[in-house]
N, C-alpha and C positions, 0 to 999 in steps of 0.2 A: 486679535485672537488668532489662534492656529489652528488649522484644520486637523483633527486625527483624523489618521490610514486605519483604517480596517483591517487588521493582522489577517493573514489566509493561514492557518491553522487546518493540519492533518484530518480528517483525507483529503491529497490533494485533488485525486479521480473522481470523476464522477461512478467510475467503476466501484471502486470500492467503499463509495457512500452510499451505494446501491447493497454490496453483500452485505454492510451493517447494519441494514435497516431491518433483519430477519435477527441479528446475533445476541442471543441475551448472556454470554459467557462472556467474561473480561478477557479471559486466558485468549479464546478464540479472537475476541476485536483486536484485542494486544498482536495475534500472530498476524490478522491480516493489515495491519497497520506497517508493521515488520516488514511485511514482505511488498507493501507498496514502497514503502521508503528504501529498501533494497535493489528494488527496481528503474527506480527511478535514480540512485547513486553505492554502484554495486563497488564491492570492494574483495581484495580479496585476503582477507583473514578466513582461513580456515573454517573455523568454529561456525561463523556468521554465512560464510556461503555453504555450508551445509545444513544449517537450520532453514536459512532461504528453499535449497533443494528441497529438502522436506515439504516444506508450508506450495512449494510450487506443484509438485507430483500430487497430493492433495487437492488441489485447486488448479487442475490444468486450463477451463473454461474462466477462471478471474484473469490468471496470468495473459491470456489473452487480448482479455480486454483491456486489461492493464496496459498492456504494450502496444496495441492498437489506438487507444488513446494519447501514449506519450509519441507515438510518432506521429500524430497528427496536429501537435504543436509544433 
């Protein structure tokens, strides 16, 4: 027999598995989901780093945590 892996599945933070536990709007868990997965592999198409911009000037205090988490991997 073979052992399954346990998929790791979005959110990857602990940050942002914290703001979701308040969020009952899919649109909202959708955007911060977004703007983790942004953060963590930014690109630069237009459209998508300014939807990012938005979701971050919104949420200056996640963004923080966000990025204080990923550099402490």
């Amino acid at each position: 027999m073979t052992q399954a892996t346990e998929a790791v599945l979005p959110p990857y933070t602990r940050a942002v598995r914290r703001a979701l536990q308040d969020v009952r709007d899919a649109v909202v868990a959708a955007d911060l989901l977004f703007l983790e997965a942004w953060e963590m592999n930014r690109t630069r198409d237009l459209g998508v780093t300014l939807r990012a911009a938005q979701i971050r000037r919104a949420n200056p205090g996640l963004v923080a945590e966000i990025d204080a988490e990923l550099k402490s991997r």
